[in-house]
N, C-alpha and C positions, 0 to 999 in steps of 0.2 A: 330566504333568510339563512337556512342551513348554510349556504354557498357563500354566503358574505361571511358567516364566521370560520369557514376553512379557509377562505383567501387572507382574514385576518391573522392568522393563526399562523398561517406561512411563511409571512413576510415578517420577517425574522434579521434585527441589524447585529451582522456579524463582522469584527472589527479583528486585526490582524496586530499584536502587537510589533512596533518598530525592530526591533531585536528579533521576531521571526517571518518578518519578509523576506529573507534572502532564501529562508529555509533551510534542507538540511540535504543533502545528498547521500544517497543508501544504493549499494551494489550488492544486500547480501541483506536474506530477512530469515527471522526465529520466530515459528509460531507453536504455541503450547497454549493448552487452555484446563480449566479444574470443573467443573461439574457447573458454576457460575460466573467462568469468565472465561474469556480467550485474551491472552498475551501475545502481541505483536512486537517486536523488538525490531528496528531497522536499524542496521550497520552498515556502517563503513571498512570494506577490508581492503589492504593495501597489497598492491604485488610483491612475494618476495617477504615477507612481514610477516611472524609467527602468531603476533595477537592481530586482533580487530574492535573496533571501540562500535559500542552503541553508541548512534545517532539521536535514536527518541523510543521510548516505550508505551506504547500506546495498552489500554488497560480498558476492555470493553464487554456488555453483556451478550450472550451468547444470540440473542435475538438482535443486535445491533451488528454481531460481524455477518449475521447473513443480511441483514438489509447491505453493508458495504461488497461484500460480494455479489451482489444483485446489478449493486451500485456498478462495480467495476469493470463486470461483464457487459453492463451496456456502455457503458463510458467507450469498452475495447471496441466494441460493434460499434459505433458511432466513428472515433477513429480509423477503424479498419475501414470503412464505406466512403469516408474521404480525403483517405491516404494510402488506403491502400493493406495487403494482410503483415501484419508483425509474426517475421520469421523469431524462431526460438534454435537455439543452438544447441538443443536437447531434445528428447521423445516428449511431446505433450504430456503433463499428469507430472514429470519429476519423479523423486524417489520417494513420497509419501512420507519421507521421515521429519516432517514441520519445519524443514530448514529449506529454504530457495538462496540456494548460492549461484548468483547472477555470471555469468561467466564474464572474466574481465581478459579484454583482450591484452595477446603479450605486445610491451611497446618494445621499440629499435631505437638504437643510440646512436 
């Protein structure tokens, strides 16, 4: 009986408004949090270009960004085992300073 109400519980219809299927594209993310929240900010920065525009700000509780990190670490693992390991263009860990600035390649004209 337990078991039928956690399978209920689960199955959860989640619907994708038309306006955000394409989604958003981010090279460049802000993280900062307060004692109740962690701020996630995903940007867009451009090459050559002295600003960069938020993308989306995601606004979540402190026990929900580690379930997403939980989340994304096996997401990685799962990819990595069928695709193989994602090279990083920097030292593992980054600079601790809550900014992951994705490195963008230089283009040729």
């Amino acid at each position: 009986m337990a078991n039928e109400n956690n399978q209920q519980q689960q199955q959860i219809k989640i619907e994708v408004p038309k306006e955000e299927m394409q989604g958003r594209y981010s090279n460049m993310a802000m993280i900062a949090h307060s004692a109740s929240d962690f701020f996630i900010d995903m940007i867009l920065r451009a090459p050559n270009m002295p600003q960069a525009l938020v993308q989306s700000r995601i606004i979540m509780a402190p026990q929900h960004a580690k379930e997403l990190l939980l989340a994304l670490q096996e997401n990685v693992r799962r990819y990595e085992s069928t695709f193989g390991e994602i090279k990083l263009n920097r030292p593992a860990g980054g600079n601790n300073s809550g900014i992951m600035d994705f490195p963008i390649p230089k283009g040729q004209a």
